[in-house]
C-alpha positions as CSV (number, residue, x, y, z in Angstrom):
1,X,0.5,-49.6,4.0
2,X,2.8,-49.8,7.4
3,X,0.9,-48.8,10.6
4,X,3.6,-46.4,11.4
5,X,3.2,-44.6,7.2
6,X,-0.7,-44.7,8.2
7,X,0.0,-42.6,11.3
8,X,2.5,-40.2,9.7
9,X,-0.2,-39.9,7.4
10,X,-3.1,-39.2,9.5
11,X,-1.0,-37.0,11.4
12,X,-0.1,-35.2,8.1
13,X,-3.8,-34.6,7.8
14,X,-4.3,-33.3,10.8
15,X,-1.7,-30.3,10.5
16,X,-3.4,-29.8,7.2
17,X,-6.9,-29.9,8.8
18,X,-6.0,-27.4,11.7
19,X,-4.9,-24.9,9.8
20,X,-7.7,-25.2,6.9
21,X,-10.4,-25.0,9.6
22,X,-12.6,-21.9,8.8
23,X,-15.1,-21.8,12.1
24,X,-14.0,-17.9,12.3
25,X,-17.0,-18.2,14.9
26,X,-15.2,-20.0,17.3
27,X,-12.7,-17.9,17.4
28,X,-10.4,-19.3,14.3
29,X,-8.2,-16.8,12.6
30,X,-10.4,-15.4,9.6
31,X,-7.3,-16.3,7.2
32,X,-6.2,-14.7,3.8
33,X,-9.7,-11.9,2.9
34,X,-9.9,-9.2,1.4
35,X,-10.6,-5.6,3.6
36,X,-13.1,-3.4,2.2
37,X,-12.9,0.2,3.4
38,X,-15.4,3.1,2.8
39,X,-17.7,5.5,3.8
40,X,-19.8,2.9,5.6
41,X,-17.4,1.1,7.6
42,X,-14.9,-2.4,7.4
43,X,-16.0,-5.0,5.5
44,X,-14.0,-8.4,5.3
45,X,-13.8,-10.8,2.5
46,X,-12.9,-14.4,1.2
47,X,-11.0,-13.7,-1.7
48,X,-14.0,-14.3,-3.9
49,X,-16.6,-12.1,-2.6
50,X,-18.8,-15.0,-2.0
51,X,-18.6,-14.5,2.1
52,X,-18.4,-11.6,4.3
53,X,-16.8,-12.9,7.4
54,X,-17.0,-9.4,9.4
55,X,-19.1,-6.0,9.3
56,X,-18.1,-3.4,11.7
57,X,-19.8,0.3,10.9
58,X,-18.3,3.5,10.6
59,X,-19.9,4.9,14.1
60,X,-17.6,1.9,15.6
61,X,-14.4,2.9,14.4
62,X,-14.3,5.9,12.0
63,X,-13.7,9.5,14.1
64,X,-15.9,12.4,14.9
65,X,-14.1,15.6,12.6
66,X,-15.1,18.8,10.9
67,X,-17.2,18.7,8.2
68,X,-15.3,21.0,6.4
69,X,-11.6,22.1,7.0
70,X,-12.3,25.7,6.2
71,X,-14.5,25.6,9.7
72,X,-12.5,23.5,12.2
73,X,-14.2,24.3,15.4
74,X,-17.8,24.3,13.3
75,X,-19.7,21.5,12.8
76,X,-18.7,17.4,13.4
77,X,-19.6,14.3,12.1
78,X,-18.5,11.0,11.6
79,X,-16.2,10.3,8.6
80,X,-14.5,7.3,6.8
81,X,-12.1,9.3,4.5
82,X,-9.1,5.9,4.8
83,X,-5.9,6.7,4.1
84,X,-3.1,4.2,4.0
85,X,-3.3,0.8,5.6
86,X,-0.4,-1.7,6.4
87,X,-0.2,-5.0,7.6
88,X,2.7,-6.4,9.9
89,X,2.1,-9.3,8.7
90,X,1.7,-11.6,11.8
91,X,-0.5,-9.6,14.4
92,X,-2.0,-5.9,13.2
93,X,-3.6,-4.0,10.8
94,X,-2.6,-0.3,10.9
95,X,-5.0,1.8,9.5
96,X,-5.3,6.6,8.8
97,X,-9.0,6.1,9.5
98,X,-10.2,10.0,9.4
99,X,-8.6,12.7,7.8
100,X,-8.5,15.5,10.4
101,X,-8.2,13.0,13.2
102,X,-4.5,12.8,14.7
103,X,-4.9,9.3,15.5
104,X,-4.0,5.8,14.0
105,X,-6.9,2.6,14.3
106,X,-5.1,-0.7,14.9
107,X,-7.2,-3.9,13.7
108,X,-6.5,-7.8,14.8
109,X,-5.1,-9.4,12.1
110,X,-6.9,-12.5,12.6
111,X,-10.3,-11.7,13.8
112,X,-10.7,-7.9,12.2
113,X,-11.6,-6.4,15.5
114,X,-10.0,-2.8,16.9
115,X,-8.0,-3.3,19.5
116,X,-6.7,0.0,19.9
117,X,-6.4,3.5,18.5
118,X,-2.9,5.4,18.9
119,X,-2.0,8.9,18.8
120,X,0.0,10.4,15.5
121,X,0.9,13.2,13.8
122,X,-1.6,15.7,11.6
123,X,-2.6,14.4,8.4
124,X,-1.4,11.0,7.4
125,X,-0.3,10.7,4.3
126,X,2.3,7.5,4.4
127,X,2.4,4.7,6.4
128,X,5.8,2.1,6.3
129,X,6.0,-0.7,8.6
130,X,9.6,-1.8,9.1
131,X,9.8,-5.4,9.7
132,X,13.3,-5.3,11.0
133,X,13.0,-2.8,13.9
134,X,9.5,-4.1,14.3
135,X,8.3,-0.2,14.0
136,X,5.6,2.0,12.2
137,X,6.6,5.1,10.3
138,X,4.4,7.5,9.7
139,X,4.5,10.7,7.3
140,X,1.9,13.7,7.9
141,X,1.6,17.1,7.2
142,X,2.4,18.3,10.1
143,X,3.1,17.9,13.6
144,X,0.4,17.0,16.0
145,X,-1.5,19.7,17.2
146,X,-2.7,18.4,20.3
147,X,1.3,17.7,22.0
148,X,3.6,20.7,21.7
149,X,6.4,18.4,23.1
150,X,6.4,16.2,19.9
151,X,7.6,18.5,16.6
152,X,7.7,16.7,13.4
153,X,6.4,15.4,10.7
154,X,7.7,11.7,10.5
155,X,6.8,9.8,13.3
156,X,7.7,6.3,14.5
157,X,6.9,4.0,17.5
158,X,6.9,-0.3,17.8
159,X,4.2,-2.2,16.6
160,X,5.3,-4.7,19.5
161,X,3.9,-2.5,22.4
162,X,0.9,0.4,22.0
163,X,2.6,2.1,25.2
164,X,5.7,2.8,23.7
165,X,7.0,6.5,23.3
166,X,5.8,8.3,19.8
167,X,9.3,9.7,18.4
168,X,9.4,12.8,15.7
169,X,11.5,14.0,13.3
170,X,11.0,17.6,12.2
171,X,11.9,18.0,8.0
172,X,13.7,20.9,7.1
173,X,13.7,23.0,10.4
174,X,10.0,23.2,10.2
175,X,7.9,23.9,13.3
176,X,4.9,22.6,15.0
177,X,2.3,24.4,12.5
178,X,3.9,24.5,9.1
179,X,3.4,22.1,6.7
180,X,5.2,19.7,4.8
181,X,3.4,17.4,2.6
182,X,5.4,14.4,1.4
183,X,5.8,10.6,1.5
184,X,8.5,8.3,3.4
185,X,10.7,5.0,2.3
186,X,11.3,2.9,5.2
187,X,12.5,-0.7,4.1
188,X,14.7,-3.2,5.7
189,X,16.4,-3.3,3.1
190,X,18.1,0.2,3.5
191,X,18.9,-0.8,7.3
192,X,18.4,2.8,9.6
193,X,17.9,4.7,7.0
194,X,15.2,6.2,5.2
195,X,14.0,8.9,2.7
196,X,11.1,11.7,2.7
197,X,9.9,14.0,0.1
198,X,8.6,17.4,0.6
199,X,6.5,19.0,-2.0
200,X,7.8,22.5,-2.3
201,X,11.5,21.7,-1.3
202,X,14.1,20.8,-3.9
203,X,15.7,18.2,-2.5
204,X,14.8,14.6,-1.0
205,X,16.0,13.8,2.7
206,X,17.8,11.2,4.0
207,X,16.8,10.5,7.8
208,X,19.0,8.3,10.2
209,X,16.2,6.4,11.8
210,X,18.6,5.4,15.3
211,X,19.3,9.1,16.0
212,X,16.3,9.9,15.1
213,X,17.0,13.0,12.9
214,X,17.3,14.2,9.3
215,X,20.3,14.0,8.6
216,X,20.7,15.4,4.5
217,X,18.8,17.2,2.2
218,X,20.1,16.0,-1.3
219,X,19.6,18.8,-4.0
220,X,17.8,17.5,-7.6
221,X,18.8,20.7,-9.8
222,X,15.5,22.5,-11.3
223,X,13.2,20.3,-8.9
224,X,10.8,22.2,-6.7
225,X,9.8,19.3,-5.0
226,X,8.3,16.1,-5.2
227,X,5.6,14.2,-3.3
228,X,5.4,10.1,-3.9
229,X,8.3,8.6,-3.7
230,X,9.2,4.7,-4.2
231,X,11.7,2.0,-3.6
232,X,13.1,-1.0,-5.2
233,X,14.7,-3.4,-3.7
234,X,16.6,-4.9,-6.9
235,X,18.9,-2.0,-7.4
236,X,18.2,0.0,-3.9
237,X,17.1,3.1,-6.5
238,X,14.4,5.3,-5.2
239,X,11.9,6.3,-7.9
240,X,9.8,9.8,-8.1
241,X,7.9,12.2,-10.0
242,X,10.6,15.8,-9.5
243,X,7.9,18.6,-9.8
244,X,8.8,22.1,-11.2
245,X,7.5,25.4,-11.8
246,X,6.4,26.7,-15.3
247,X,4.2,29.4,-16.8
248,X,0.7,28.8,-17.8
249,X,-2.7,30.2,-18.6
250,X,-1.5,32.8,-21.3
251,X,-0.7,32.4,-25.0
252,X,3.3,31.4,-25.4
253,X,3.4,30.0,-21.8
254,X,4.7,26.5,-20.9
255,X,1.4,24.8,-21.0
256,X,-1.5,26.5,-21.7
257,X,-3.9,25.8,-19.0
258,X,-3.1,25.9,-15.4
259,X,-6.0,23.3,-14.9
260,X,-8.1,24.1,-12.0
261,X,-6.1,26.4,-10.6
262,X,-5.2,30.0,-11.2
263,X,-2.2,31.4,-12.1
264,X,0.1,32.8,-9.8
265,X,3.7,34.4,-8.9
266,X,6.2,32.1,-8.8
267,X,9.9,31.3,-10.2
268,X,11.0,28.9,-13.2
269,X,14.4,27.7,-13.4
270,X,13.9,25.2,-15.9
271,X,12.6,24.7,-19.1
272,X,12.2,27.8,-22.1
273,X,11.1,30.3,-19.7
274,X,13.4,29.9,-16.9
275,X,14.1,33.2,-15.3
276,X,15.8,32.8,-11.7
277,X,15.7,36.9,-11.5
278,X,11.8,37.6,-11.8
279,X,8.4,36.4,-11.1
280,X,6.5,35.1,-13.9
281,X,2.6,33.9,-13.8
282,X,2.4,30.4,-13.3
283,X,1.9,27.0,-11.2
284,X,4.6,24.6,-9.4
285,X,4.0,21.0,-9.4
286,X,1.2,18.6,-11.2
287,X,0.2,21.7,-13.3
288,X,3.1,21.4,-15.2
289,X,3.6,18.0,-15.4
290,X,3.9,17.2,-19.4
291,X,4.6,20.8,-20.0
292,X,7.8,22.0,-21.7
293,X,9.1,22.3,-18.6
294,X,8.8,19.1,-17.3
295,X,12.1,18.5,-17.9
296,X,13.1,15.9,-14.9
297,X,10.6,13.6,-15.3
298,X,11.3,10.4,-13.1
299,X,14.2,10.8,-11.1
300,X,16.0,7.9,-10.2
301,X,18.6,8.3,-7.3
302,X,20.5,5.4,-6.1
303,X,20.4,5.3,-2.1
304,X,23.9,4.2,-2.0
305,X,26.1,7.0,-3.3
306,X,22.9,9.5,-2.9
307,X,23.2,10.6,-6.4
308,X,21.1,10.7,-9.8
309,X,21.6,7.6,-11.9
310,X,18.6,8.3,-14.4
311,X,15.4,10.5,-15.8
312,X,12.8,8.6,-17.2
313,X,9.6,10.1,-19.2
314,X,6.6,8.6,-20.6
315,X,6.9,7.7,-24.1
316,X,5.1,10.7,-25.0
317,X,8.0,12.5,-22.8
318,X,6.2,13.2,-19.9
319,X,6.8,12.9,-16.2
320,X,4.6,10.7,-14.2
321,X,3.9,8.6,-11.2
322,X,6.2,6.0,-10.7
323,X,5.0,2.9,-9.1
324,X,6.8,-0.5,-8.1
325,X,6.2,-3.4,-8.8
326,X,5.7,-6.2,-4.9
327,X,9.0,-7.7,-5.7
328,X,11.3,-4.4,-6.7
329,X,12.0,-6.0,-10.5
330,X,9.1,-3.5,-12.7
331,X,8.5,0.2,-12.6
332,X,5.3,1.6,-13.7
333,X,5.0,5.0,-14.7
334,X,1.6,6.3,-14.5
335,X,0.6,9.5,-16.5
336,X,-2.2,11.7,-16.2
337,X,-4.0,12.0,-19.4
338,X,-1.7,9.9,-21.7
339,X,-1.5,11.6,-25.1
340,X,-0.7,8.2,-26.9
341,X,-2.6,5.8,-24.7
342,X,0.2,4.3,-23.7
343,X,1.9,2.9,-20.0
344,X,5.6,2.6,-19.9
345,X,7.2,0.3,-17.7
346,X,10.8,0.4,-16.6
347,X,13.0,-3.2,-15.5
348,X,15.1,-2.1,-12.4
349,X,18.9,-3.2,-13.1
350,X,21.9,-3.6,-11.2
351,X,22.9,-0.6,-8.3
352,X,23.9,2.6,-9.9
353,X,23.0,2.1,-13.2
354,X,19.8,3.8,-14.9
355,X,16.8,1.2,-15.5
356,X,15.6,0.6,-19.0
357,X,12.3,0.8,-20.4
358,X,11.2,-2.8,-20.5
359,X,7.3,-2.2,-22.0
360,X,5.0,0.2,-23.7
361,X,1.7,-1.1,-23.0
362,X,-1.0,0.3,-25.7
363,X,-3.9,0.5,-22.8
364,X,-5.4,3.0,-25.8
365,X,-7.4,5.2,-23.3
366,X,-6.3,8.9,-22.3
367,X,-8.1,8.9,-18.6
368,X,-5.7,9.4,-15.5
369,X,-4.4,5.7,-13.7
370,X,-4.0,6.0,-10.2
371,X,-3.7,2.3,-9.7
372,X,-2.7,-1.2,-10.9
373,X,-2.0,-4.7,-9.8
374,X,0.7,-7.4,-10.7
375,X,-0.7,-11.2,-10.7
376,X,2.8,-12.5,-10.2
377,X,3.0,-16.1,-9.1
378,X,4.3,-19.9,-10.9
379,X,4.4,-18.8,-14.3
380,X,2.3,-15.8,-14.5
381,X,3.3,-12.1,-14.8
382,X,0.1,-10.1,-15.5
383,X,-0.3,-6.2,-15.1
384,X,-4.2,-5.6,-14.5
385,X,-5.0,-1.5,-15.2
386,X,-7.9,0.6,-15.1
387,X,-8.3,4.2,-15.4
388,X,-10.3,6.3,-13.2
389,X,-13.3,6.7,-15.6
390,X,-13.9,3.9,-17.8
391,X,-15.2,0.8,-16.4
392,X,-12.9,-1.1,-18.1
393,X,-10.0,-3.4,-16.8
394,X,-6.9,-4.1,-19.3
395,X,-4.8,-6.7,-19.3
396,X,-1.4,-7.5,-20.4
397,X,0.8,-10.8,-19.9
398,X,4.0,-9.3,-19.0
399,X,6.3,-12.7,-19.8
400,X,5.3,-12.2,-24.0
401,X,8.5,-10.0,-25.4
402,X,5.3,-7.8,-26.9
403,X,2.5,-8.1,-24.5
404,X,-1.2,-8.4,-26.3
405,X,-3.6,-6.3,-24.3
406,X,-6.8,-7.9,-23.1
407,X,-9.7,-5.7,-22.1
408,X,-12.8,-6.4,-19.9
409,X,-15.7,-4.3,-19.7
410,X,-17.2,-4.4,-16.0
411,X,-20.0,-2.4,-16.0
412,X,-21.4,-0.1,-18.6
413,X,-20.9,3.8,-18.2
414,X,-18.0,5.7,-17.0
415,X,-17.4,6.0,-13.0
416,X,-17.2,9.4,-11.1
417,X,-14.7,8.6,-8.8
418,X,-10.4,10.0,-8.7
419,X,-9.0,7.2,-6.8
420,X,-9.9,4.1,-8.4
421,X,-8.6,0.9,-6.3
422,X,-7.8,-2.4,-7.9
423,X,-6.1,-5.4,-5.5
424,X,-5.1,-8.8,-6.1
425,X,-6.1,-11.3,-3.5
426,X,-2.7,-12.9,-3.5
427,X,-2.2,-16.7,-4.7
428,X,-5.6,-16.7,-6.1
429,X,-7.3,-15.9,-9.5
430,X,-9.2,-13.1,-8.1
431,X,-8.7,-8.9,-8.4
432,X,-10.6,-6.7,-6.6
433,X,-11.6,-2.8,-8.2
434,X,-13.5,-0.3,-7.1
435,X,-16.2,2.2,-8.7
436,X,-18.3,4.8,-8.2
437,X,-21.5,5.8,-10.1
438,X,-22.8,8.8,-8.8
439,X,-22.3,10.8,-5.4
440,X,-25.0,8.6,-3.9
441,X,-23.0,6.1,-2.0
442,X,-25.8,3.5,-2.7
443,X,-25.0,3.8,-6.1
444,X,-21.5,2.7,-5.5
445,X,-20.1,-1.0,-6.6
446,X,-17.6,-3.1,-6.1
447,X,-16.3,-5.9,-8.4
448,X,-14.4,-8.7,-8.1
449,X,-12.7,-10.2,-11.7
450,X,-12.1,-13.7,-12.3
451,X,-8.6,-14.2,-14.3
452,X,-8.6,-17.7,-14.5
453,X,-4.5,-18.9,-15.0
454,X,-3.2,-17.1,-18.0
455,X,-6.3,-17.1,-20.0
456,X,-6.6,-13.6,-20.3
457,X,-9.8,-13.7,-22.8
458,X,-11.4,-16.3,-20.2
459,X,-11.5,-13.5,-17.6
460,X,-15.1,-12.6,-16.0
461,X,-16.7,-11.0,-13.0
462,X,-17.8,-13.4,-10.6
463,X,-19.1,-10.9,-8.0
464,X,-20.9,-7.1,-8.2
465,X,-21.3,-5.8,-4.2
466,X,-24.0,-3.6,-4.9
467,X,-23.8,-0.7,-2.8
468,X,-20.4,-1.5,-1.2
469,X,-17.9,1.9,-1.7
470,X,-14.3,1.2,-1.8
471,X,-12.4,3.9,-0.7
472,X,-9.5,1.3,0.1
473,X,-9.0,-2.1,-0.7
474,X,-6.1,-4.1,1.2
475,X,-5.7,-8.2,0.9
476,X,-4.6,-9.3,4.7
477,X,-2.3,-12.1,5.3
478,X,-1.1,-13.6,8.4
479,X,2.3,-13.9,6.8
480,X,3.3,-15.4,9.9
481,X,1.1,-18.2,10.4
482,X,1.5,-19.2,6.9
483,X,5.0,-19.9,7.2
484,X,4.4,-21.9,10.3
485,X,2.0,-23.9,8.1
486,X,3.7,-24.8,5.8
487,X,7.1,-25.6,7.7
488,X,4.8,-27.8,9.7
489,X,3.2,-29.3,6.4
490,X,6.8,-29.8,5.4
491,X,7.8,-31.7,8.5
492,X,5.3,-33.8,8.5
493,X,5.4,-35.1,4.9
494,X,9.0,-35.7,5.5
495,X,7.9,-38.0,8.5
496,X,4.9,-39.5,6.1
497,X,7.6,-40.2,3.3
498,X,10.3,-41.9,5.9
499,X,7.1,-43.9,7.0
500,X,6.6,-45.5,3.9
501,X,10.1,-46.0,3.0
502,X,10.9,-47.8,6.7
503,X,12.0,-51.7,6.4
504,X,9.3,-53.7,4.4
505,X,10.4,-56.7,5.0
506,X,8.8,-55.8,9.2
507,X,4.9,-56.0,8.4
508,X,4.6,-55.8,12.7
509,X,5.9,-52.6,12.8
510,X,7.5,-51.5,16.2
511,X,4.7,-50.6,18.6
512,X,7.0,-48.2,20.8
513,X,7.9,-46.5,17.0
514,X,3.7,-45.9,16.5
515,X,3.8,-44.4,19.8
516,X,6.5,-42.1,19.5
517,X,5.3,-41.0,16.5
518,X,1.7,-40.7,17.2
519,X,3.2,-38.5,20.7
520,X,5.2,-36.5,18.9
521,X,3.5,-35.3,16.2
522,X,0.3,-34.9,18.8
523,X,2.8,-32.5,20.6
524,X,3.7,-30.4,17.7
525,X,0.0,-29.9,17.4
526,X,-0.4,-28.9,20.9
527,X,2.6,-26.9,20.3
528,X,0.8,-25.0,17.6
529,X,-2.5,-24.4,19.7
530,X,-0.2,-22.8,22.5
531,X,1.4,-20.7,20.7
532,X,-0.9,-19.4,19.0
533,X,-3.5,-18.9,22.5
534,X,-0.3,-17.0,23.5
535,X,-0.5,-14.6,20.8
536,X,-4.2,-14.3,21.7
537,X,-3.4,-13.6,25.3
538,X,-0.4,-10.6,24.6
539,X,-2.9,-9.5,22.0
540,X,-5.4,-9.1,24.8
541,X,-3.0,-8.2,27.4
542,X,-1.4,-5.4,24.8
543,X,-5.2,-4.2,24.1
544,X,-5.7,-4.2,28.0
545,X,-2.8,-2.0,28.8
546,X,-3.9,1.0,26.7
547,X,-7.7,1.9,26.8
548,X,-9.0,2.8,23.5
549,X,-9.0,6.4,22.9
550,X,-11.5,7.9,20.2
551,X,-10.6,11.7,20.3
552,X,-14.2,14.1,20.0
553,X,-12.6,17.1,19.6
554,X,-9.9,17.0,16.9
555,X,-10.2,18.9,14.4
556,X,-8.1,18.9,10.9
557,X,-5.8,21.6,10.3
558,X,-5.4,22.8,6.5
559,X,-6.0,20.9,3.4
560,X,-4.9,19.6,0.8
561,X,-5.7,22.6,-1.9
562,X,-2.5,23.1,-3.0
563,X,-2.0,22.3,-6.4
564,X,1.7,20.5,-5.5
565,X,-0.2,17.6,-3.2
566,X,-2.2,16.3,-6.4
């Protein structure tokens, strides 16, 4: 081999070596892991379980709160409840630490630590980073308690600078105390605009993120609200269950049972015993979803003309949870208590036309899904689903025309838990899922599944975390720094291929070549290490400007015990 292909080479090597250095200790970026939230704290991961490269307990970042919401100025403790958590993908982790706490933790992406905790609105229910305006938009339940000057319940600030001015938007004329539970869409994709839900309003809300104000409430006929909502990016269609009002707990009523709740007065206007003129006994919202009622199902509204292009049901014709698929293309509706055991899933199509049902996956259980993951990379397209009981995961190969279901048993038993998390740690064989066993949170387990390629049958678990509760599980990626690798990878096996192709015929290749390229590629290197120590230095510059702030006193306002935030 040439001297000068040697060095390309070596060089080559090297680019591959600095990144693929692991010494986390020496203050390397932790890389690609897996975040384990709970009760006891953060917990970080290599994507098989196999290391923990960080511990931090709850006393060092969770938030002091009421023990119970009915008692806000009564007793306090410490408390891990984790609501959403998103990534920017290149320098923080934004994390709803503590419900009842009007504040937002911010993590390092590459080391794990808190580097600062902002102030929010009350009650997070939605986070939504927006990569293109570099800002954070949050969805609570209500306005924070603790400013008077800042009524609303969206908030939004940058993700560039922690001392940057918190802006509101208040949702349908409501004050600082009243409530509005809901979720938000914020994506790129729809530019300055975005779209809220509100449980007990019949309508979804367009916002105009530069003006910084709602700008539309778009009427769904029959709805009386809705609270997820979701976005593809295929056919810009926003997907969500439209809630309604029905009668229940008598003989003759729209569903039979009102579930945990009791009946009370409220107004149908849909379904056999609509009635706009009197009160009838009944619920509004997840009580009467799959009743005769539920006559809206899915709704899916195209963002561009801000109209109705579809309904979709289960296939036992019932409305559900719609989820989306990473990449926009699949839409999962998730029902509770499936009559027929199956999981329909909708293919997004072109703008303003209604999606078609793509699969009806016979999972063959009955138990509410609050969760699922797609393993979607090369030549694998595999939905991974798990109920919130049984401690089973099912699998299904999504590129087979009639998918064959695969099931794994776990752990023997059935779990206690509502909000069962599975994650895949992206661009390897391993899935992540939570479980709980009893109300003893040493009794709690995490697993981690082995789905090795497409082999379905082959998959295992490589990993039980014994005692380890997973109230959220999040896969972290410096997006960032893996594009710089492997533009830089690229580069230099284009250098490495021009080596070895350079005039054979010269076996003394040019000395002043082998230094140029031995300089050069040296100073892309150095370029690399400079870079990134800036990052580290704005980090700690950023962190340095605003102390952190870990409120004592906050206490939560309300709850969540209406039957319409299920």
């Amino acid at each position: 081999m040439k001297y000068s292909a040697a060095v390309a080479v070596l060089c080559l090597g090297g680019v591959q070596a600095f990144f693929d250095q692991n010494d986390y200790t020496m203050g390397a970026p932790i890389g690609p892991t897996m975040w384990v939230m709970g009760d006891a704290g953060l917990a970080i991961y290599s994507p098989d379980g196999a290391t923990v490269f960080k511990e931090t307990p709850a006393i060092d970042i969770c938030h002091e709160v009421a023990t119970s919401y009915k008692d806000p100025d009564g007793p306090k403790s410490v408390s891990c409840s984790w609501g959403d958590v998103v990534s920017d993908g290149k320098k923080y982790v934004w994390a709803s630490v503590s419900r009842g706490a009007e504040v937002l933790n911010v993590f390092s992406i590459d080391t794990g630590d808190m580097v600062a905790t902002v102030p929010t609105c009350n009650r997070v229910f939605d986070l939504d980073y927006h990569a293109g305006r570099d800002e954070m938009y949050v969805r609570c339940m209500s306005a924070d308690p603790e400013d008077p000057e800042i009524i609303g319940q969206v908030e939004s600030f940058s993700t560039t600078s922690f001392a940057t001015t918190r802006r509101s938007i208040e949702l349908n004329g409501r004050n600082q105390t009243e409530r509005a539970y809901g979720h938000i869409v914020a994506d790129g994709v729809l530019g300055d605009t975005a779209y809220t839900t509100i449980t007990d309003l019949g309508a979804v809300i367009e916002l105009d993120l530069s003006s910084n104000v709602a700008v539309n409430e778009w009427p769904i006929d029959g709805m009386s609200g809705a609270f997820d909502i979701e976005f593809s990016r295929v056919n810009k269609h926003l997907f969500f269950h439209a809630r309604v009002c029905c009668t229940c707990g008598f003989s003759g009523a729209d569903v039979e049972s009102c579930g945990k709740y009791s009946p009370g007065n409220v107004t149908v206007i849909i379904g056999p015993s609509a009635n706009p003129d009197i009160l009838q006994n009944g619920r509004c919202g997840t009580s009467c979803s799959g009743s005769a009622a539920d006559l809206l199902g899915v709704v899916e509204f195209d963002t561009q003309t801000n109209s109705i292009v579809g309904n979709h049901f289960t296939k036992d014709g019932a409305g559900a949870r719609a989820r989306v698929s990473p990449n926009g293309e699949l839409i999962f509706l998730l029902q509770d208590k499936p009559v027929d055991g199956n999981t329909r899933v909708l293919r997004a199509g072109k703008n303003g036309e209604p999606s078609t049902v793509a699969f009806d996956i016979p999972l063959g259980f009955n138990d509410t899904m609050r969760d699922f993951v797609l393993i979607e990379d090369g030549d694998r397209k595999i939905a991974v689903m798990a109920s919130n009981e049984e401690n089973v995961i099912h699998m299904a190969n999504l590129n087979e025309a009639n998918p064959k279901v695969h099931s794994l048993t776990f752990r023997q038993g059935n779990s206690t838990g509502d909000r069962r998390q599975l994650e895949w740690a992206k661009g390897t064989d391993f899935v992540w899922i939570s479980g709980r066993n009893d109300d003893d949170f040493n009794m709690h387990e995490t697993y981690v599944i082995e789905i090795p390629g497409t082999n379905l049958a082959g998959a295992k678990v490589v990993k039980t975390l014994d005692g380890v509760s997973a109230t959220k599980l999040k896969f972290i990626v410096n997006v960032e720094r893996q594009q710089l690798r492997e533009e830089l990878l690229r580069t230099s096996s284009f250098s490495s291929f021009e080596a070895s192709n350079s005039n054979a015929s010269d076996n003394g290749a040019s000395v002043v070549s082998i230094i140029a390229l031995v300089v050069g590629s040296i100073a892309v290197l150095v370029g690399v290490v400079n870079m990134i120590k800036m990052k580290g230095i704005q980090k700690s510059d950023a962190s340095a400007a605003v102390p952190l702030v870990k409120k004592d006193d906050e206490s939560e306002v309300g709850s969540l015990a209406l039957d319409s935030v299920q």
